[in-house]
C-alpha angles and dihedrals in degrees: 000000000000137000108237086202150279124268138183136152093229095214102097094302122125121265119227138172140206133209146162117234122168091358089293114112104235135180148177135189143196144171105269137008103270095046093066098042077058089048089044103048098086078049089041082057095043096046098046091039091043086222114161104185102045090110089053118108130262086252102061089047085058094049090050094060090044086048105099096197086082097073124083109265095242098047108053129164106262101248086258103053089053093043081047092047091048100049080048091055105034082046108055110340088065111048085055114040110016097086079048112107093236086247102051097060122114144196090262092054102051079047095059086048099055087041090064089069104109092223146025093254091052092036085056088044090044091046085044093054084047103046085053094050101053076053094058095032096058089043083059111042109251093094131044108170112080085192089077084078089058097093140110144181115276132198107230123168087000116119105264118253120242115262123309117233136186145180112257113244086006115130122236097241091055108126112213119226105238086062077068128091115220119228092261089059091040087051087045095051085050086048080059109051092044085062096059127058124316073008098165080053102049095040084064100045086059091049090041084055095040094053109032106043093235104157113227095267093043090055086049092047088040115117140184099250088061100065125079099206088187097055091020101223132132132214111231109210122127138021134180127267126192107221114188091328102321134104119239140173117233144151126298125278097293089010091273122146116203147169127240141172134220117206129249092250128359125240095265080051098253105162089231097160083057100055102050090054093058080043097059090044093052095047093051085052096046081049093057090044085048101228094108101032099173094054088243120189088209119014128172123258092279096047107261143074114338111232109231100231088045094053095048090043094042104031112015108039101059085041089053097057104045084048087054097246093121134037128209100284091050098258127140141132095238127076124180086264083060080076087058090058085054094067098048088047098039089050097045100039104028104029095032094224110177105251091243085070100041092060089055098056097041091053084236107166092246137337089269086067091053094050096055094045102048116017101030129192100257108062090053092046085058098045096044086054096047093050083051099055101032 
């Protein structure tokens, strides 16, 4: 891009100027010299950006950031992070900026944008996928101001939250401990679900989550070939993912495939390295009769992938209940993730296990994550202290 000049006669005639922007002459005039520096500032920005998309609409920057030819080949979105990242940006990026010319959006608008989310959770995903747009937009032209990032969900007209408080020096990501069931509530949700249908099978789904750190997708993607019953280790990698209705089969949470273990019996004595043997034995045997074909660990009734608002409305709610995770009205602190939080303490608390290790297990994105979740800051500052003054 580059601006040939402006001219006028400066006696009453009219000013223009000319300039070449994306290889294309271009020009504008006006009646006297400050309106068409008024005229000129958006060209002014482009030219000196360079910048060539700034005059597309809103709508092709959205479909830009959609566009996976624009990551690296190596490096795609799993299926269920870009259907997460369209049905973001259909819900609640569209309606807003994609009449916008891409330079004339503003701060408000992808406000407005990141309000419309109906909760908190959503409101931090939607400022995320924008955050990440106004990235990609700005690396390809269409966008120049990095400050349009800086939003987040706001409440509004919502009725306004009692006081937020945090620990002092506690990171974020700390889970308390009281978000984590102990191993006599584990063993009384399996007691639970043995009780249901398909109840042995289910009881040591809920062991096998609660000691080896496998997410839900990953159990229902979980097969027989992928466990070691003599060293008793799994291979983690692959889950299901559920993509605009359909079940599908991709990598691991942050694409990262890992190695855990589950132990020979759990604290409450459940012989959980036995039972998955039989398991194994059985499934293989469930796959040659062909009522199980993918060698599944835990298929659904029909012998495939469990869908995961099938498995909490047909198998967890009424187990939760009877466990006591749940009340009447459907309220508890645990979820079935809370099982995931019993492996990383257990490990670290009961078995000892270095944190290193226990990231790995556990598919954290590095050691620093498993520190701040389940150790903290503040319980070693105190003891530190204590053992100082005592």
């Amino acid at each position: 891009m580059r601006c040939d000049g402006v001219s006028g006669s400066g006696g009453g005639g009219r000013w223009r100027a000319v300039w070449q922007e994306n290889g294309v002459r271009r020009q504008c005039e006006a009646a006297t010299e400050d309106r068409l520096a008024a005229r000129l500032e958006k060209v002014t920005e482009r030219l000196m950006a360079d910048a060539p998309n700034l005059e597309r609409p809103g709508a092709d920057l959205i479909a830009w950031y959609l566009s996976p030819d624009r990551h690296p080949a190596g490096r795609p979105w799993s299926a269920k992070h870009a259907d997460t990242q369209r049905r973001l940006c259909e819900r609640f990026a569209a309606p807003v900026i994609a009449p916008i010319t891409c330079q004339d959006i503003k701060i408000a608008d992808m406000q407005r944008a990141v309000n419309a989310a109906p909760t908190p959770g959503e409101g931090a995903r939607l400022h995320r996928c924008l955050s990440a747009m106004v990235t990609a937009g700005i690396t390809a032209g269409y966008l120049t101001n990095p400050r349009l990032r800086e939003v987040h969900w706001q409440a509004g007209n919502r009725p306004a939250p009692g006081p937020q408080v945090s620990m002092q020096g506690e990171s974020a990501q700390f889970v308390d401990p009281s978000e984590i069931p102990a191993a006599a509530d584990v063993a009384r949700l399996g007691q639970a679900l043995a009780d249901g249908r398909r109840g042995d099978l289910q009881e040591l789904m809920a062991n096998m989550a609660a000691y080896s750190g496998l997410r839900q997708g990953e159990l229902f993607a979980l097969a027989t070939g992928q466990i070691d019953p003599a060293t008793r280790v799994i291979d983690v990698d692959r889950k299901v993912i559920e993509v605009g209705g359909k079940l599908l089969t991709g990598a691991p949470k942050g694409r990262k495939r890992r190695k855990t273990i589950y132990p020979a019996r759990t604290p409450q004595a459940y012989p959980l390295a036995d039972k998955i043997t039989a398991r194994i034995a059985a499934a293989r045997a469930e796959r040659d009769a062909g009522t199980n074909p993918l060698g599944l660990m835990f298929p659904s009734p029909r012998g495939t992938y469990w869908r995961s608002s099938n498995f909490d409305r047909r198998v967890l709610a009424p187990a939760y209940r009877a466990a006591g995770w749940r009340d009447a009205d459907g309220n508890g602190k645990w979820t079935w993730h809370s099982l995931r939080h019993v492996l990383c303490t257990t490990a670290l608390f009961t078995w000892k296990l270095d944190a290193t290790d226990v990231s790995a297990m556990a598919g954290h994105a590095n050691v620093r994550t498993t520190l701040d979740m389940y150790i903290g800051t503040t319980a070693g500052v105190l003891d530190r202290a204590r053992t100082a003054t005592a």
